[in-house]
N, C-alpha and C positions, 0 to 999 in steps of 0.2 A: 429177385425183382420181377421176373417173367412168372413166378408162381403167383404173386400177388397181386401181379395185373390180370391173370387169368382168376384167381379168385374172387375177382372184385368185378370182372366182367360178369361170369356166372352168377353171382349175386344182385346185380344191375339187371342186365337182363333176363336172367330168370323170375324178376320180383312180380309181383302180382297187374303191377301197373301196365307191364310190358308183355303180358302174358291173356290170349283169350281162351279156354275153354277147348273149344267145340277147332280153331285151330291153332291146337298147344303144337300138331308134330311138322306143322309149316312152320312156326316159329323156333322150334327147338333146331331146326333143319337150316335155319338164318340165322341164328344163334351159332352154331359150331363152326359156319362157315367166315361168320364174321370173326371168332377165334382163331382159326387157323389161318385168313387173312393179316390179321393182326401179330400173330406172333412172325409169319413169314417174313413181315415187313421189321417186326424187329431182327429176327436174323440178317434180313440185305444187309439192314444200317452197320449193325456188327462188322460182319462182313466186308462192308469197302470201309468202314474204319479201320478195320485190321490190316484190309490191303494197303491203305493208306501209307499204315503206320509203319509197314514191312517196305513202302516202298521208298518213306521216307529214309528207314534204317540203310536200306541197303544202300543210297546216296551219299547216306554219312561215310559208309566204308567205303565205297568206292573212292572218296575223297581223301579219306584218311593215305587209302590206298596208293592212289596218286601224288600225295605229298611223299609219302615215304618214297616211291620209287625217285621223284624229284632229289630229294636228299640224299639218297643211296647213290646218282649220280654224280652228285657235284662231291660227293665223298671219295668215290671209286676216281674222278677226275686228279682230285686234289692227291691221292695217292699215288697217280700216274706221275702226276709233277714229280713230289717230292721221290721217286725212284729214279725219274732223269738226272734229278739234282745231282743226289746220293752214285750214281754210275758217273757223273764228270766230274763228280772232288774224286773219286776212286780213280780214275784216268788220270788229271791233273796231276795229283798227288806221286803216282808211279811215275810220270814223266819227271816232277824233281827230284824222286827220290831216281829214276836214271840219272839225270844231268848232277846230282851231288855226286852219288859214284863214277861218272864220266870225270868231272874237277879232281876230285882227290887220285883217281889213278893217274891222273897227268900229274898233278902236285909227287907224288913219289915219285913215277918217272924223271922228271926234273931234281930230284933229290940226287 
């Protein structure tokens, strides 16, 4: 696309209409400059379109980023619960299983 703008420049302003004689190397001289203006100005636009667009991406990930750690939370949370759980039926559980072999050693004893 930048070749054929630059071709079509060249061809514009090199044509006969846009060109005098006697000062062809003043205008050849306005001519490259007006080129090299021109395409510089297409590089800017590039340029903070591209930064733009990197600046948009990077927003997306940071976001992404931030939900994940959100969820990795309330995951690691809900993990913590359920091991308190799983440690007081563990607990629980040994105290009946004391207090049943507590009753039946008396149960014999009284036999």
């Amino acid at each position: 696309m930048k070749k054929l703008i630059l071709f079509l420049l060249i061809i514009f302003l090199g044509s006969p209409a846009f060109s005098v004689p006697a000062d062809s190397a003043k205008y050849f001289k306005v001519k490259i400059k007006s080129l090299d203006s021109l395409l510089e100005s297409m590089n800017g636009n590039s340029k903070t379109i591209e930064r733009q667009m990197n600046y948009d991406a990077d927003k997306k990930i940071a976001a992404i980023y931030a939900e994940m750690d959100k969820k990795e939370l309330i995951f690691m949370e809900e993990r913590q619960k359920l091991k308190i759980i799983i440690y007081c039926l563990c607990f629980v559980s040994l105290i009946v299983m004391g207090f049943a072999f507590y009753v039946l050693k008396k149960a014999k004893q009284k036999k």
